[in-house]
C-alpha positions as CSV (number, residue, x, y, z in Angstrom):
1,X,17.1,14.5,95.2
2,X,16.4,12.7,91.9
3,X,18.1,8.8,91.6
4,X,19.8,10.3,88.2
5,X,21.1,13.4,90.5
6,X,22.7,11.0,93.3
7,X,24.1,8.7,90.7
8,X,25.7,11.7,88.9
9,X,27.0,12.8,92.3
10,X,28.1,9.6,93.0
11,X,30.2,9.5,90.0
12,X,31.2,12.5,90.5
13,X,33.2,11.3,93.9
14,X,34.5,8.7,92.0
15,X,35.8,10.4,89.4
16,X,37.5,12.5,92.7
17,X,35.5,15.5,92.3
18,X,33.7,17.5,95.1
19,X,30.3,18.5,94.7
20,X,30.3,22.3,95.6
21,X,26.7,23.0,95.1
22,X,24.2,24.9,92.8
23,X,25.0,28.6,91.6
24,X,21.8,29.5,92.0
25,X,18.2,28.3,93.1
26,X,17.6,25.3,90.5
27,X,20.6,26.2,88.2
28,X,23.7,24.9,87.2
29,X,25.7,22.4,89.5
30,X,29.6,22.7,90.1
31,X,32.0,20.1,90.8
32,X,35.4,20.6,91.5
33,X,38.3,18.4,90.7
34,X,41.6,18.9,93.6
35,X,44.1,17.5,91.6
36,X,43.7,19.4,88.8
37,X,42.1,22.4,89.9
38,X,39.2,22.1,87.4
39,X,35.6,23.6,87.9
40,X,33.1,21.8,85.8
41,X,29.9,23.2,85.8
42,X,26.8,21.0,84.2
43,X,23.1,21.7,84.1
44,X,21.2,20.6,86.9
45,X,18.0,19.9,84.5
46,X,19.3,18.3,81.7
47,X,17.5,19.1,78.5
48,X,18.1,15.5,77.0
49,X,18.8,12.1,78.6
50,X,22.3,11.9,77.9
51,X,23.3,15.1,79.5
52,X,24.3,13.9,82.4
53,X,25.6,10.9,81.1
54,X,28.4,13.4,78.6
55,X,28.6,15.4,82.1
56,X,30.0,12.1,83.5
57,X,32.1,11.3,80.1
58,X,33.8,15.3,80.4
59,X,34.4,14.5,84.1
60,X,36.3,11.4,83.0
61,X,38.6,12.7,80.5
62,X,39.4,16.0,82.9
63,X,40.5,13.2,85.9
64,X,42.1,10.9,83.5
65,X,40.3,8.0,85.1
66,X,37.6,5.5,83.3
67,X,34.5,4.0,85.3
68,X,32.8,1.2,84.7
69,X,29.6,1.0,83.2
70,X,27.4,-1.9,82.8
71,X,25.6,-2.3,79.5
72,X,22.2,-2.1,81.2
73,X,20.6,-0.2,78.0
74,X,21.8,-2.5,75.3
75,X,20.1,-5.3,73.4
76,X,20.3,-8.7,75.0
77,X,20.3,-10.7,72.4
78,X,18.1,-14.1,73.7
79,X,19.6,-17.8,73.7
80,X,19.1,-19.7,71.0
81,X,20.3,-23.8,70.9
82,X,22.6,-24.5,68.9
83,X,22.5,-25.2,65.0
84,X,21.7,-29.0,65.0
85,X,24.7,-29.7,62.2
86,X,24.6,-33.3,62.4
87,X,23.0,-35.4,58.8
88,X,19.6,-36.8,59.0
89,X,19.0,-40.7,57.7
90,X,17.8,-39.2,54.7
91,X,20.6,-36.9,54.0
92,X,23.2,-39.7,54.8
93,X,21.5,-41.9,52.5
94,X,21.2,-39.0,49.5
95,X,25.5,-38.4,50.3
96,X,26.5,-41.4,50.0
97,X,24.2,-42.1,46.5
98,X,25.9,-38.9,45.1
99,X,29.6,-40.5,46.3
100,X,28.6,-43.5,44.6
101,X,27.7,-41.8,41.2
102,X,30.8,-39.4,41.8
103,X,33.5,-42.6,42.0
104,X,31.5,-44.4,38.6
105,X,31.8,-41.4,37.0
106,X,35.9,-41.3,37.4
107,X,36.1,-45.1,36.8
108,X,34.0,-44.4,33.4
109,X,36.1,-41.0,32.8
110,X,39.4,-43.5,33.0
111,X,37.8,-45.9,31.0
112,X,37.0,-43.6,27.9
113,X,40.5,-41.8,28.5
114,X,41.9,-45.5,27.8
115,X,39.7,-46.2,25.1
116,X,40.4,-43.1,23.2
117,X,44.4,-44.4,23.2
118,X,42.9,-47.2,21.2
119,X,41.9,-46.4,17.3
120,X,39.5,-49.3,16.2
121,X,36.1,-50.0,15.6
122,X,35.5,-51.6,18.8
123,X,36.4,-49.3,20.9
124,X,34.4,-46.5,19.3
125,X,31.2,-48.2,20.1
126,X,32.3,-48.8,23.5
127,X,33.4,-45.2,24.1
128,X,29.9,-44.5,22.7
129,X,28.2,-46.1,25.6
130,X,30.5,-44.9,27.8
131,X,29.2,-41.2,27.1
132,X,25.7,-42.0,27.3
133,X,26.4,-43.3,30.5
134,X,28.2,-40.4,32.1
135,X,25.7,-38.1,30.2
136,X,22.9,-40.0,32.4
137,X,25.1,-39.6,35.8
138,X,25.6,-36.4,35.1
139,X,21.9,-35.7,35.2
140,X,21.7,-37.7,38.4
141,X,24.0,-35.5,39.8
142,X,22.8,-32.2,38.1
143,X,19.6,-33.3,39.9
144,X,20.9,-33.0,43.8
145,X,22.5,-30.3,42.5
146,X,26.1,-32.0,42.3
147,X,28.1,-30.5,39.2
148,X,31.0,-32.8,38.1
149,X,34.0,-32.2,35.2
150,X,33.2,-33.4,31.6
151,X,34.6,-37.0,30.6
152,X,36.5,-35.2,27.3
């Protein structure tokens, strides 16, 4: 007797069906379910891998009941650590550089909005600088690839 034959046999029983032998020398084997009065009848070589594993599937859905199987043919995946999500110094220092061009660029974005209320000469040549300024920020920002709104 073949390890696959005794497992099928012993699913078979507990599944409640009764092993009632071959038909013939090397044929097919019969089970026999009492509750329901079923005869299944499954090869006794199986011409693929999974036949006895569907034979075991039909016996389940003629007794109604489900048996537990342990994934023993699927992928396990392997460990991995976890994703080390935590800044490095250099990262830290590169955040808090882009904060800090982030909050001058607001301060000079209010300071041209207030200048623009204003209409003289002045001004003009203040708001001037004040654009160059954020122009160059931007770049800073553009450059660890930070994208902030336009001062108009």
């Amino acid at each position: 007797m073949s390890d696959d034959f005794r497992r099928l046999v012993s699913d078979a029983k507990a599944l409640g069906f009764e092993y009632r032998g071959q038909k013939s020398n090397g044929g097919h084997l019969q089970f026999f379910h009492a509750e329901t009065g079923t005869r299944y009848t499954t090869a006794s070589t199986p011409g693929s891998f999974y036949s006895w594993h569907n034979a075991v599937r039909d016996m389940e859905k003629i007794s109604g009941v489900r048996l537990f199987r342990r994934k023993t043919h699927h992928y396990s995946f392997k460990k991995v650590p976890h994703l080390e999500l935590r800044k490095s110094e250099s990262e830290k220092k590169n955040a808090d550089v882009v904060d800090g061009l982030v909050a001058r660029a607001d301060v000079i974005r209010g300071e041209f909005r207030r200048l623009a209320a204003l209409s003289n000469r002045n001004s003009a040549q203040k708001a001037r600088r004040l654009v160059e300024e954020f122009n160059g920020i931007s770049r800073q920002l553009a450059a660890r690839h930070r994208a902030i709104d336009p001062i108009y």
